[in-house]
C-alpha positions in Angstrom: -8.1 -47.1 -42.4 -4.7 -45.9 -41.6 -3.8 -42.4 -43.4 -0.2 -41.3 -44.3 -0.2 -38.4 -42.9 -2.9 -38.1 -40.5 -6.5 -37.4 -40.7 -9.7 -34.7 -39.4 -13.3 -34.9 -38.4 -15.2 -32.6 -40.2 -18.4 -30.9 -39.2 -20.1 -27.6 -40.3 -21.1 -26.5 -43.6 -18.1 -23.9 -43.9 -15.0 -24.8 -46.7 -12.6 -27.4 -45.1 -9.0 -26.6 -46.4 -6.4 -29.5 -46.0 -3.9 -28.1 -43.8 -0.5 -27.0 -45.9 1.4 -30.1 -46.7 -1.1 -32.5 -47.2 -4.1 -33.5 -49.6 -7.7 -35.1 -48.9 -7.3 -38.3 -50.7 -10.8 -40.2 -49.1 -13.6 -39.2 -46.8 -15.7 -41.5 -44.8 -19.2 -40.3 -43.5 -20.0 -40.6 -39.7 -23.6 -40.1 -39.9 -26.2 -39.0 -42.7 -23.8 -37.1 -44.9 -24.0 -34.4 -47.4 -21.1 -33.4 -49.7 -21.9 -30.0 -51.5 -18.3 -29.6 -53.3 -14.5 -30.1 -53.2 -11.6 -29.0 -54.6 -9.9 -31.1 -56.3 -6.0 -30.9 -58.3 -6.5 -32.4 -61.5 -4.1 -35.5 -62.3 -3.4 -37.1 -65.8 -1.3 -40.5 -66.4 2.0 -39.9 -67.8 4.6 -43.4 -68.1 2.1 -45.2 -65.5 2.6 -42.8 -63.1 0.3 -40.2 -61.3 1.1 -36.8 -62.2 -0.4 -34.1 -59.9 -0.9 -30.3 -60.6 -0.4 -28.0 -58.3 -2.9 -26.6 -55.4 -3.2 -23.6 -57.8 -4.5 -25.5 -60.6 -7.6 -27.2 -58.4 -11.3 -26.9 -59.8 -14.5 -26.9 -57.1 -16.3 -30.2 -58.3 -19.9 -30.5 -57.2 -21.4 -32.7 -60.1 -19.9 -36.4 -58.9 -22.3 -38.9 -58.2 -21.5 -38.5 -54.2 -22.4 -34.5 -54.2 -25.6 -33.1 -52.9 -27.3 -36.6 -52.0 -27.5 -38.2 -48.4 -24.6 -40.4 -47.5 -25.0 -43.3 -45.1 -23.0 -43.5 -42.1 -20.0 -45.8 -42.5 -19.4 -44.4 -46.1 -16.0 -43.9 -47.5 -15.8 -41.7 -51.1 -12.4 -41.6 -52.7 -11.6 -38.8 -55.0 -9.7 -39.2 -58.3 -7.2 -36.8 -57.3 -5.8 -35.2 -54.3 -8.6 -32.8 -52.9 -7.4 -29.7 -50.9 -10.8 -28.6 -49.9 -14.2 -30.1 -49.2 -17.4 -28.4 -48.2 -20.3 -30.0 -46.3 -23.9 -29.2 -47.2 -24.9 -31.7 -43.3 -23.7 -34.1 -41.3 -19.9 -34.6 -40.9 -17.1 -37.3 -41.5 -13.4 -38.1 -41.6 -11.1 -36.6 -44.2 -7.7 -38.7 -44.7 -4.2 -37.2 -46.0 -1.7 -38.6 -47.9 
């Protein structure tokens, strides 16, 4: 998977921010993974076309199907809009920017 603007391993069960510029848009699980919550910039569909909010306007989800249960390795979760934080309950992954 080739990211746009880069990509992080994540480990730890502190907050992960995005680093300013870029957005989370997937996360793939390197081992046993759990996702507690992430932060994620709400988008609607205006003409066909993605409109994002701004960072300012993201709510912490933690009730997706993907939160709080064990992730297999190899996993990839992509997000319905562009994340700018993601917290890690264990394990760790990849996040991908766009």
């Amino acid at each position: 998977m080739l990211a746009k603007k880069g990509c992080d391993l994540v480990t730890g069960t502190d907050p992960f921010p995005a680093p300013t510029g870029k957005q989370i848009f997937m996360f793939k699980t390197n081992e046993a993974t759990v996702i507690a919550e992430f932060d994620e910039i709400p988008v609607s569909i205006r003409n066909n076309a993605w409109t994002e909010g701004s960072a300012d306007d993201a709510e912490t989800i933690d009730d997706r199907s993907y939160c709080g249960v064990s992730l297999a390795a190899g996993m990839e979760v992509y997000f319905d809009g562009p994340v700018t934080s993601i917290t890690l309950t264990s394990g760790s992954g990849m996040v991908y920017y766009m």
